[in-house]
ChimeraX commands (.cxc) that place a marker at each C-alpha (Angstrom):
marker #1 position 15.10,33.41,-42.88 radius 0.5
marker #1 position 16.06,34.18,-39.14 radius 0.5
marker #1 position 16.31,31.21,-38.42 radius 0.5
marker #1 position 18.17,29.74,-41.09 radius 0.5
marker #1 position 20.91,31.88,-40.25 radius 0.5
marker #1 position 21.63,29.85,-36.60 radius 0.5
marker #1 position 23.37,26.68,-39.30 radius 0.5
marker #1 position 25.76,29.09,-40.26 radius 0.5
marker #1 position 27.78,28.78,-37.47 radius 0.5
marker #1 position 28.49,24.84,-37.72 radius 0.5
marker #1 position 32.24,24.25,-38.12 radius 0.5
marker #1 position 30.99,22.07,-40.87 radius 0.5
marker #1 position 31.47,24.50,-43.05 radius 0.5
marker #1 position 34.57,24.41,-45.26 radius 0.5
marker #1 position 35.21,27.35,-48.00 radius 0.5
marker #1 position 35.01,25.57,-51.19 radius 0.5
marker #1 position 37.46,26.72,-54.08 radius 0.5
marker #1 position 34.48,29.48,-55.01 radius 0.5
marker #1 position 34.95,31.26,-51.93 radius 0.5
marker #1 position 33.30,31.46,-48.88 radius 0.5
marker #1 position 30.14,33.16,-50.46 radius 0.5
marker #1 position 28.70,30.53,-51.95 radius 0.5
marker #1 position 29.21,28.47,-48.75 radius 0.5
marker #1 position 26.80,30.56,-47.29 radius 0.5
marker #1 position 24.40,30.62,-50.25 radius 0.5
marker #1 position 24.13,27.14,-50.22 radius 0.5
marker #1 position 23.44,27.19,-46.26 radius 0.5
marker #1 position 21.10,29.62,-46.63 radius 0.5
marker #1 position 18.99,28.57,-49.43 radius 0.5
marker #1 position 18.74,24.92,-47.28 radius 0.5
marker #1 position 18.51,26.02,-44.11 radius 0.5
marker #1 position 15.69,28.47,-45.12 radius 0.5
marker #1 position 13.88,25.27,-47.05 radius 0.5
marker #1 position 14.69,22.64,-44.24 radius 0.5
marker #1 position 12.60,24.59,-41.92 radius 0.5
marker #1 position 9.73,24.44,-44.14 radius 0.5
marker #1 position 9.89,20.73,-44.03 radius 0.5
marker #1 position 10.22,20.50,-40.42 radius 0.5
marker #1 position 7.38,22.23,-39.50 radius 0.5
marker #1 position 5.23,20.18,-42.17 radius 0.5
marker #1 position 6.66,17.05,-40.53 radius 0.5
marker #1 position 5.64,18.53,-36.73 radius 0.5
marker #1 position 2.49,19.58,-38.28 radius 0.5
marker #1 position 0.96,15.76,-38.51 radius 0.5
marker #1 position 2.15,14.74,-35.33 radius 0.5
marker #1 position -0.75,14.00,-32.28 radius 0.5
marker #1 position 1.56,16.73,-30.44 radius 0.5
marker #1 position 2.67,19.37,-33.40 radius 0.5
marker #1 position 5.90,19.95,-31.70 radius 0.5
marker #1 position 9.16,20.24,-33.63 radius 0.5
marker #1 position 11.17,18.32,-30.47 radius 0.5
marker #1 position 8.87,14.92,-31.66 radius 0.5
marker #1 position 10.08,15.14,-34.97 radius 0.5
marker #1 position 13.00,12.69,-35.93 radius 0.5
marker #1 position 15.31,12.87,-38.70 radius 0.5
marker #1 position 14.22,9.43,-40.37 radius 0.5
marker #1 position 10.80,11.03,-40.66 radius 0.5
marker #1 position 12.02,13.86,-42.39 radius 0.5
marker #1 position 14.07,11.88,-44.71 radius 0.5
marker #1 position 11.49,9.79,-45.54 radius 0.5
marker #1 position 8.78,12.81,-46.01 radius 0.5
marker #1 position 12.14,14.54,-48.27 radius 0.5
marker #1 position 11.46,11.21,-50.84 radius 0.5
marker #1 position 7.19,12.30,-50.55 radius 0.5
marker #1 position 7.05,15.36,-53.28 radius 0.5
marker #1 position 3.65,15.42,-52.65 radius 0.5
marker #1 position 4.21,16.40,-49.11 radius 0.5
marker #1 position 5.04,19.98,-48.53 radius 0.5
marker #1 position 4.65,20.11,-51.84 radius 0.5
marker #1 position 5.88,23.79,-51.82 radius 0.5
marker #1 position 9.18,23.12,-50.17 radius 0.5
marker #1 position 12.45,22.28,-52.44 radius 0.5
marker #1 position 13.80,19.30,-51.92 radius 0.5
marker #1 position 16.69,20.80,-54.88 radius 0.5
marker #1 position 17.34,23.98,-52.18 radius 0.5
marker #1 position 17.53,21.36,-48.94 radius 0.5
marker #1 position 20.06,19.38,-50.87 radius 0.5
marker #1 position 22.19,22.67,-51.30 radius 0.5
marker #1 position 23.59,21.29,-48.11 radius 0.5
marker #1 position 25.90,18.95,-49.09 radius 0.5
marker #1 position 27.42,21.74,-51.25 radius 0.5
marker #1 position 28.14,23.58,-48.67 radius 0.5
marker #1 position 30.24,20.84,-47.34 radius 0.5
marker #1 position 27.42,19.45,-44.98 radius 0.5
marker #1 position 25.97,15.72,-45.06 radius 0.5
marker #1 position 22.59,15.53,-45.52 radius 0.5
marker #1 position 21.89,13.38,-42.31 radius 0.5
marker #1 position 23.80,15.69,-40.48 radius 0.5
marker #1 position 22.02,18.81,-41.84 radius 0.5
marker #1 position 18.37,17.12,-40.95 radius 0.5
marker #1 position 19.92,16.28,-37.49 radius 0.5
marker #1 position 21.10,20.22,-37.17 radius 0.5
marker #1 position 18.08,21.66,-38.45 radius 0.5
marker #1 position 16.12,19.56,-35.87 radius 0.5
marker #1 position 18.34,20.17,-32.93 radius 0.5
marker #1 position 18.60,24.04,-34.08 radius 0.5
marker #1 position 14.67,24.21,-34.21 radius 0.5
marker #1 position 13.73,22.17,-31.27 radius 0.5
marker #1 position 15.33,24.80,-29.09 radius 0.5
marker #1 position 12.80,27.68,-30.18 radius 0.5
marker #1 position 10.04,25.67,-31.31 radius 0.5
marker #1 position 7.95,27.70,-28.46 radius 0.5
marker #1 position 9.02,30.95,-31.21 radius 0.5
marker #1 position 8.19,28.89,-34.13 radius 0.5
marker #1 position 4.59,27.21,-33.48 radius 0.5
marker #1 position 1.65,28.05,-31.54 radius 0.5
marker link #1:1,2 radius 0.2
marker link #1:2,3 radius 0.2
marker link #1:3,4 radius 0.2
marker link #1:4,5 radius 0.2
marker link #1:5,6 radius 0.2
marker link #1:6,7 radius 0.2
marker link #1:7,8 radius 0.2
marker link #1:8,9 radius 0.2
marker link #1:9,10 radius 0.2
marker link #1:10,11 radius 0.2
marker link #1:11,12 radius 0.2
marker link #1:12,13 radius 0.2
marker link #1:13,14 radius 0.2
marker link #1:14,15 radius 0.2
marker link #1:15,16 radius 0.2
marker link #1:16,17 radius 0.2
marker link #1:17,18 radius 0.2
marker link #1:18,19 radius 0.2
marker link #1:19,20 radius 0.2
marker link #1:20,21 radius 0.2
marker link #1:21,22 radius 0.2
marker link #1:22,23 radius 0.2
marker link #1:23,24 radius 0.2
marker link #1:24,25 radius 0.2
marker link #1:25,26 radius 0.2
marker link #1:26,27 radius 0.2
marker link #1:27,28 radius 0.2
marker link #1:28,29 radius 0.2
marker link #1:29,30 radius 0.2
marker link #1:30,31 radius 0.2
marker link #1:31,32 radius 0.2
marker link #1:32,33 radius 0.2
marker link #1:33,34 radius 0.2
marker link #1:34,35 radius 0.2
marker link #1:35,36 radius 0.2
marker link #1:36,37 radius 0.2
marker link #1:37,38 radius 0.2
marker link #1:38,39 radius 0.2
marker link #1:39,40 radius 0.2
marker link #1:40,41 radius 0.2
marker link #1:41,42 radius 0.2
marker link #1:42,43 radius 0.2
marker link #1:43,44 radius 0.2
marker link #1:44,45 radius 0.2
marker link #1:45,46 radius 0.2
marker link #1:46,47 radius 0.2
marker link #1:47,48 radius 0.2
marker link #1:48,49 radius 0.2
marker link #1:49,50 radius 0.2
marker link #1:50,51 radius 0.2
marker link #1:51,52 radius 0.2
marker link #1:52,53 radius 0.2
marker link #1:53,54 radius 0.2
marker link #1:54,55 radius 0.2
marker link #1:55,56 radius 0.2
marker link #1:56,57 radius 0.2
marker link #1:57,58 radius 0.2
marker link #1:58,59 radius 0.2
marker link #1:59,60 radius 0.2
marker link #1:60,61 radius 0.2
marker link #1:61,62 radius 0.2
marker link #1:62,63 radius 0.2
marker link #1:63,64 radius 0.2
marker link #1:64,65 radius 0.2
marker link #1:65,66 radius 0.2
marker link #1:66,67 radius 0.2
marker link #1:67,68 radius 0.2
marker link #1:68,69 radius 0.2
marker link #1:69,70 radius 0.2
marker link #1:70,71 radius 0.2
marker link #1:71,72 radius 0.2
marker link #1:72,73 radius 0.2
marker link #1:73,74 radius 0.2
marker link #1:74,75 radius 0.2
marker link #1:75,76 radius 0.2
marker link #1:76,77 radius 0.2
marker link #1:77,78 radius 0.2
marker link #1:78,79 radius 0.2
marker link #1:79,80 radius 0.2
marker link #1:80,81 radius 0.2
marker link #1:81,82 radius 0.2
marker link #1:82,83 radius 0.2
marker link #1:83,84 radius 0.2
marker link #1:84,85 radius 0.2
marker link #1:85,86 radius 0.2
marker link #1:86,87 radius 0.2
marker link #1:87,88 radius 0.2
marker link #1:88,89 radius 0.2
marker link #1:89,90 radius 0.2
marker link #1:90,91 radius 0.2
marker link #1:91,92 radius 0.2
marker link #1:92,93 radius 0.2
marker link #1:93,94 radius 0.2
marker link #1:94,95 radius 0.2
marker link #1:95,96 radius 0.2
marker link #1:96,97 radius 0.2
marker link #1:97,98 radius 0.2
marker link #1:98,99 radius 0.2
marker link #1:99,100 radius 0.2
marker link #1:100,101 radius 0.2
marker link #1:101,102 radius 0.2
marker link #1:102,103 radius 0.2
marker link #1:103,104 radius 0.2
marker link #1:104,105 radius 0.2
marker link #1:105,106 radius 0.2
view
């Protein structure tokens, strides 16, 4: 979840009539599944590195329920309820990622 918490600080995100609360539920909840999915995606690359990884590749593996079988695709789409796109959120979760990827894989 540590690293979910770096999307939290997008100006993207707009308080909703429910309060600001649930903004960050939402971001949470995808952010902490988006990463899940990234790392899948890196995972089947000749290289394994998060940085190789683009966004159409994780929006086509998001339409695969057999890949990462374990991640929710339901959570991920919690983005756009916290007032974020979801092309922009795979392109922020990517960006976010690629700069620790040394912290994140081996």
């Amino acid at each position: 979840m540590r690293h979910a918490a770096a999307f939290c600080g997008t100006p993207a995100l707009q308080a909703p009539p429910d309060g600001l609360a649930a903004v960050l539920d939402h971001a949470l909840a995808a952010s902490e599944s988006i990463t899940g999915l990234v790392v899948a995606c890196a995972m089947v690359y000749p290289d394994r590195k998060i940085s190789s990884v683009k966004a159409k590749s994780i929006t086509k593996r998001m339409k695969e329920k057999a890949f990462a079988r374990n991640v929710s695709r339901e959570n991920i789409l919690e983005c756009e309820k916290a007032g974020i796109p979801f092309p922009e959120f795979v392109e922020l979760a990517l960006k976010a990622m690629s700069a620790i990827e040394n912290e994140l894989i081996d």
